[in-house]
C-alpha positions, -999 to +999 in steps of 0.1 A: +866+248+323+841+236+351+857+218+382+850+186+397+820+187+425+829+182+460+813+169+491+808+204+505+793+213+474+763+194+489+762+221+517+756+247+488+725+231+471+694+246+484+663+227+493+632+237+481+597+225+494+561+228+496+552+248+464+519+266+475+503+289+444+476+319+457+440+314+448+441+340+422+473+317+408+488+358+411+520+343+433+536+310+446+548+308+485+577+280+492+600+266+514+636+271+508+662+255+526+695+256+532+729+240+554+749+261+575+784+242+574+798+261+601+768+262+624+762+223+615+723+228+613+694+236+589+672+267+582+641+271+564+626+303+556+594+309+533+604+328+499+577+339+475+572+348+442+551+368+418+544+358+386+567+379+364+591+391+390+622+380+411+621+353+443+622+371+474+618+360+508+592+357+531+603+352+560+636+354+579+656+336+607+678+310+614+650+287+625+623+265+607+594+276+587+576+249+572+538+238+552+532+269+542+492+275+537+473+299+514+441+311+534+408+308+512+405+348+503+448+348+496+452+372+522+471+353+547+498+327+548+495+305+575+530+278+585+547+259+611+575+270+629+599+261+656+613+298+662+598+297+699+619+266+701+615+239+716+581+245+710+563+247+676+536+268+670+511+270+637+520+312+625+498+335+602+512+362+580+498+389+559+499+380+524+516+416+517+543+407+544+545+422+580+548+403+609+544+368+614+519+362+646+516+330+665+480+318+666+485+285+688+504+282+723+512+243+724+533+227+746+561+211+732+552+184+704+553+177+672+521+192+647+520+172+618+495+189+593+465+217+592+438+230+573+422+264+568+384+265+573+364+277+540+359+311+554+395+315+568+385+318+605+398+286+618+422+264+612+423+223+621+453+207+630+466+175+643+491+173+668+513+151+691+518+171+731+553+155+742+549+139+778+557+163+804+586+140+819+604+142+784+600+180+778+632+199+776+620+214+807+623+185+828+650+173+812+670+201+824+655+202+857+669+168+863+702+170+846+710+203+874+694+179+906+718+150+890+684+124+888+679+101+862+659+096+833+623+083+843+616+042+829+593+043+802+561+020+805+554+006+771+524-017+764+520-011+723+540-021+696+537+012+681+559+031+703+590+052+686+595+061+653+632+066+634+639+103+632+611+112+653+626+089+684+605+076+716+565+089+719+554+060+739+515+069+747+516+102+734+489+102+699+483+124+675+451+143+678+428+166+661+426+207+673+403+236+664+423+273+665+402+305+659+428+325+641+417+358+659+416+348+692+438+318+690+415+299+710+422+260+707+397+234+716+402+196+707+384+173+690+393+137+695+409+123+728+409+090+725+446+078+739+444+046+721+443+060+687+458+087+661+441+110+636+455+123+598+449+143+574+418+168+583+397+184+556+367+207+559+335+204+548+325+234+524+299+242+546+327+245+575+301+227+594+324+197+598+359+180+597+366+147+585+396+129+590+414+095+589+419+076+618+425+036+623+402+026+650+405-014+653+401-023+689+438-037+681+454-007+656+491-019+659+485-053+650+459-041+622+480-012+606+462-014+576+426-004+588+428+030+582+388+047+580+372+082+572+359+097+602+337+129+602+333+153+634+311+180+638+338+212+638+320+223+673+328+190+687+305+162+694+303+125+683+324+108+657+303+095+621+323+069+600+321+070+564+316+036+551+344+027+522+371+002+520+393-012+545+423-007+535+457+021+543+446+055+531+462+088+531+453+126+523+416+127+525+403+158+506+369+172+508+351+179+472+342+219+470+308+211+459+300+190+492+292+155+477+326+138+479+356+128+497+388+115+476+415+096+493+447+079+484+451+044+494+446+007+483+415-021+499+441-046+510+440-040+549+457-071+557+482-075+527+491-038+517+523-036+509+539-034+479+503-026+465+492+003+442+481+032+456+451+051+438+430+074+438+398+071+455+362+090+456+334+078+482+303+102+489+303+118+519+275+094+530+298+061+520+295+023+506+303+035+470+335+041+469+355+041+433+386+033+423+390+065+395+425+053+383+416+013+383+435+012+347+465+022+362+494+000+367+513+026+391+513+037+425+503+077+435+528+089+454+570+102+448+589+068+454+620+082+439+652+083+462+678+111+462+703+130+488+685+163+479+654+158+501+635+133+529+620+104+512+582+103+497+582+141+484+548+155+484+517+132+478+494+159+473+454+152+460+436+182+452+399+189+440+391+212+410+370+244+422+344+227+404+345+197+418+350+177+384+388+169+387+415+156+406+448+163+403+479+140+418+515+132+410+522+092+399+556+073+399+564+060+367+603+042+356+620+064+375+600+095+372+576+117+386+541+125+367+513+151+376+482+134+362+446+145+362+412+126+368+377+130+360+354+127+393+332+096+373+368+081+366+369+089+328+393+111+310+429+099+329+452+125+315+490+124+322+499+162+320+534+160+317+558+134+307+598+133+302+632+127+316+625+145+353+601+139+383+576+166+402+581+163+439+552+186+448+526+202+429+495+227+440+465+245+421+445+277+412+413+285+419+403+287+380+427+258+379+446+274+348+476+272+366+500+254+388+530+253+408+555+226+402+588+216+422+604+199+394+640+190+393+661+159+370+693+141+372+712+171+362+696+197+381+682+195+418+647+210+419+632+245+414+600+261+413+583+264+379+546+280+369+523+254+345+499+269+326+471+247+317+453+243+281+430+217+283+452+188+288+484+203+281+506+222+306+534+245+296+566+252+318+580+286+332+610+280+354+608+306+383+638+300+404+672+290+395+689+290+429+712+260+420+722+279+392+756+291+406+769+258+415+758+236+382+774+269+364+807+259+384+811+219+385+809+193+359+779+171+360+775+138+348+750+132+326+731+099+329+732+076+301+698+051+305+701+010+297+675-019+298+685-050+302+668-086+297+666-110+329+667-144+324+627-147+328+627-126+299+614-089+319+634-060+315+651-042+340+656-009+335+686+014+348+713+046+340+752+045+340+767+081+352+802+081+339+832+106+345+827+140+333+862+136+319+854+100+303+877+089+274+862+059+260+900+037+255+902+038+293+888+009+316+873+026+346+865+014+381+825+005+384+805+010+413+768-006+414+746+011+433+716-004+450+682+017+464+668+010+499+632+002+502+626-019+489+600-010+474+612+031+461+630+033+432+660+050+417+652+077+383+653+111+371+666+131+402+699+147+412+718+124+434+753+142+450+766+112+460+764+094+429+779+126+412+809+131+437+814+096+428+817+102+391+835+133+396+860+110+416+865+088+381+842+059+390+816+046+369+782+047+383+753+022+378+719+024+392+696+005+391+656-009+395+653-047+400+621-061+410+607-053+442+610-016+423+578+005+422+571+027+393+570-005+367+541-019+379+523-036+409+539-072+398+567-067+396+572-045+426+554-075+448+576-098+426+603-102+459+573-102+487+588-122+509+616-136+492+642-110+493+677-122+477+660-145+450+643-128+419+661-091+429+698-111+436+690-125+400+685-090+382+711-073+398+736-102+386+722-095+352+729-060+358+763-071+367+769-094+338+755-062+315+782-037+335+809-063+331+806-066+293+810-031+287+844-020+270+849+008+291+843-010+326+871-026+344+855-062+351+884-064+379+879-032+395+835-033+408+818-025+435+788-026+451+770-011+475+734+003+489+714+017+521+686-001+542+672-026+521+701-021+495+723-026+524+711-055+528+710-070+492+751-059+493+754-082+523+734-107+505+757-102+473+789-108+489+779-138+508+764-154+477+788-144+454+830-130+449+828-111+420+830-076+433+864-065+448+850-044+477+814-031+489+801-010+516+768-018+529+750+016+551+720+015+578+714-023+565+699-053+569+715-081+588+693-106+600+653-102+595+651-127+627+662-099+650+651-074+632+617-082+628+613-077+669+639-050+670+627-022+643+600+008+650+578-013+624+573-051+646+574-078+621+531-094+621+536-125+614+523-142+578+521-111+564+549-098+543+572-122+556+562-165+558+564-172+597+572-149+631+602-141+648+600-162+677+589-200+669+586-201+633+617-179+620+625-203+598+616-179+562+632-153+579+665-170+587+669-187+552+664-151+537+692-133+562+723-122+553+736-131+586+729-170+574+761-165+549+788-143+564+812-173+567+815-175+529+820-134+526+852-129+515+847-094+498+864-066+517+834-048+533+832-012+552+802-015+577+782+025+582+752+025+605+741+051+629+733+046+672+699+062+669+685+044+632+650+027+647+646+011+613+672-012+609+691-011+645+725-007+647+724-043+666+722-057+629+757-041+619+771-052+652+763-088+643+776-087+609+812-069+622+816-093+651+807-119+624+832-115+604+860-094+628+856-130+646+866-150+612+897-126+607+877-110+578+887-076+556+860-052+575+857-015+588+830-003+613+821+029+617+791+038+639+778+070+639+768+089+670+727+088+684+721+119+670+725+103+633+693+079+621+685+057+589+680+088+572+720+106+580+725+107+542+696+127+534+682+150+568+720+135+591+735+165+610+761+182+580+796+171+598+786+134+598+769+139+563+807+147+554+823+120+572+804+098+557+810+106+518+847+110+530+849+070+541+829+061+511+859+078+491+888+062+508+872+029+510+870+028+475+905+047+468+916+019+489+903-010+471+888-003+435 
């Protein structure tokens, strides 16, 4: 008989990433990561392998190897790694194995992507140099003379960033490295502005990249443009196509094109569609090739088992006629296929699971897939193409052992009807043990966001809660992606009015249930579903406890307090400062004299997202009114994202409270 899971059965599911298939589609390179309890700390190694044979590693250490990168003839590897910590370096190793060689000498900072020339001799890169006054150099050089940390001089909005903490002026930039030599020459310079996402021409003649270069970026996030640079060096040619956000640029092998992901609304983007775009390389044609669409490109799926967003990968057929990307669709995740005119929009797979990552052949017969469901967390699988078909070979099984062990819940999925008449769509997760005559406690979960979704994706906290007898909702309300653009821009604006009203139906739906004890609920969400909890319990008594993490408080303070500035009239009606009125009506804050729910408060020092000044207001608020409420702030070296990347011991901690606060109550 199979045992309950545990919270340190989260330190035993390993992490896989970046699934990157040879030319010759003969082998697959990935990341594989894993949690080292007792050292408190990640590792990622690269692990290949061969088609027909056993996974094997690639490389070793206790360090981090990451974006692991085919070079054009599939005799080298080239990846990122931190093992000449705390610097990062861009490595190449032979495809055979041997020796992994550094091929960069940065300075500390972060490098964010690259890309191999056509004929494998250079690679472009973007990177981010840390200032020298906040290297780990000087850092210690000050600590031992006993000085203090130098003021930092900030004159941008755009100035820090949760989980990636304080950059100030720094930018990213784009590099040249000759692979041989390792000789490094930059490309752009300009202090005011940051570069993404660089693609060679197949000529190898030029690099074109994206860059936002309003004479006001911060205050005009959404005017991202396509920027092509001689590879040499020399002046900057813009590529006329719409304004709008855009994201992984890609260079068409036969010369003509560049695709993009994005949408044209600069100054409105978000929640919009994201698509697929093609422009020629001279510009002002650009084409929408997935127009008939109703979804956004991209993973907007939420789980425990890996960052947020997944892979957004958009790659070119070697003949230049198709595209192939990954959409979000109710709940899952979707590799789909384009024709360059825009015709022939295949969806390639379909089914109760999502692809996090996906890459390509050269003869584009075959694929490599990170695919994983609400039952199993992901693992590398071969897809074979026929025409528009693609048949699975699972590869790796390294979760294997542990789902062989525990019980898992298997999701059961419901759809109920709002009171406008659209359907919300969600899954209950029920005991592994259930018995059907009992009346169980109900927890209802709600997703951050707001605009990600919940679906077809392992989730350790929501099975530890399960295994723990609780029954498990989750749900996607409007403001949800992955059920089209409507209804995702349904709460613009208006959080805790259309979204309070279909997770009340939700409610009503859990609460008629003969096997849910209508006495006995909870609720309870992160970020943005922190915030709807606060919203629920100050609008409402029917649930007997909550716990609201990382959340929401009061948009007023927020909206000057978070690593993203509020704009004013854009998402939100108003500004911060002498028109807050919007943003008042729609905080929780307004409405923490009627909470009367028991309420356990988890936030985290260094979360730049939602500041832990919003769950300071909302515990003095209601520690002040003689309330039911428990605090617990977690240390700096936690963010918004401690229950997906959060160091292991506070990962623990956390589920542990979670447990007790509903042992206590429910």
């Amino acid at each position: 008989m199979k045992r309950a899971i545990t919270i340190d059965d989260l330190f035993r599911i390993k992490l896989l990433g970046s699934p990157q298939i040879a030319p010759d589609g003969s082998q697959i390179v990935f990341v594989y990561k894993w949690i080292d309890p007792e050292k408190n700390k990640y590792f990622s190694n690269l692990w290949r392998v061969r088609v027909g044979e056993e996974a094997s590693p690639f490389t070793y250490g206790e360090w981090s190897d990451t974006q692991p990168r085919w070079s054009p003839d599939g005799k080298q590897v080239a990846f990122i790694s931190n093992r000449q910590k705390p610097k990062s370096q861009i490595y190449v190793i032979p495809a055979d194995g041997g020796e992994a060689r550094p091929i960069t000498n940065l300075e500390e900072g972060s490098i964010a992507e690259f890309a191999w020339s056509p004929d494998g001799s250079k690679i472009a890169f973007i990177y981010r140099e840390t200032a020298p006054e906040w290297r780990e150099q000087a850092r210690k050089e000050r600590q031992e003379k006993g000085f203090s940390n130098p003021p930092r001089v900030i004159r941008r909005a755009h100035w820090r960033l949760d989980g990636d903490g304080a950059f100030v002026e720094q930018r990213y930039h784009l590099y040249v490295v000759d692979v041989k030599t390792g000789v490094t020459k930059q490309l752009t310079a300009d202090p005011e502005f940051s570069e993404s996402s660089p693609a060679w021409s197949p000529c190898g003649n030029y690099i074109a990249f994206l860059s936002n270069r309003h004479p006001d970026p911060d205050n005009h996030p959404g005017y991202d443009a396509i920027w092509i640079v001689p590879a040499e060096g020399g002046d900057l040619r813009r590529v006329e196509a719409p304004d709008g956000p855009k994201y992984a640029v890609r260079w068409s092998p036969d010369g003509k094109y560049l695709a993009y992901i994005g949408n044209p609304y600069p100054d409105d983007p978000y929640p919009r569609n994201d698509h697929v775009w093609r422009v020629s390389v001279d510009g002002g044609d650009a084409v929408d090739l997935i127009a008939s669409l109703d979804n956004t490109v991209g993973v907007g799926t939420l789980t425990d088992v890996r960052e947020f967003g997944g892979g957004a990968p958009l790659l070119w057929s070697a003949d230049s006629q198709h595209l192939y990307f990954l959409v979000s669709e109710r709940g899952g995740v979707y590799p789909y296929r384009v024709k360059v005119d825009g015709t022939h929009l295949d969806k390639l797979l379909d089914g109760d699971f999502e692809v996090a990552d996906l890459s390509l052949s050269q003869d584009e017969h075959r694929l490599a897939l990170l695919k994983g469901d609400a039952t199993h967390p992901h693992e590398l699988f071969l897809a074979e193409r026929t025409g528009n078909t693609l048949s699975l070979t699972q590869l790796t099984a390294f979760n294997q052992p542990l789902l062989d062990e525990v019980a898992i819940a298997h999701p059961e999925e419901f759809e109920v009807e709002a009171d406008d008449g659209v359907k919300i769509h969600g899954w209950l997760l029920k005991p592994p043990d259930f018995d059907p005559a009992r009346k169980y406690p109900t927890i209802l979960m709600i997703h951050g966001g707001p605009h990600a979704m919940y679906g077809r994706v392992f989730f350790h906290e929501f099975q530890l809660h399960a295994a723990h007898g609780y029954i498990v909702a989750y749900t996607n309300p409007r403001g949800s992606v992955g059920y089209g653009e409507a209804f995702a821009r349904a709460i613009k604006g208006d959080w805790g009015n259309r979204d309070f009203k279909d997770l009340m139906t939700v409610t009503d739906y859990l609460a008629s249930l003969p096997f849910v004890d209508a006495e006995r609920m909870g609720v309870a969400g992160g970020s943005y579903g922190g915030y709807m909890t606060n919203w629920i319990v100050g609008h409402t008594s029917r649930f007997k406890a909550a716990i609201t993490d990382r959340s929401v408080v009061n948009l007023v303070s927020m909206a000057g307090t978070s690593d993203f500035p509020m704009i004013p009239n854009r998402y939100w009606q108003g500004n911060f400062w002498d028109e807050p009125q919007k943003l008042w009506e729609c905080s929780p804050l307004a409405y923490a004299g009627r909470i009367t729910t028991p309420l356990l408060i988890v936030h985290s020092e260094g979360d730049l997202r939602c500041p832990i000044s919003e769950a300071d207001q909302l515990f003095a608020a209601l520690v002040r009114q003689g309330k039911e409420v428990l605090y617990i702030r977690y240390p700096a070296e936690s963010s918004h994202g401690l229950s997906r990347s959060g160091p292991p011991d506070l990962r623990r901690h956390r589920l542990e409270q979670y447990l007790n606060w509903w042992r206590e109550h429910l």
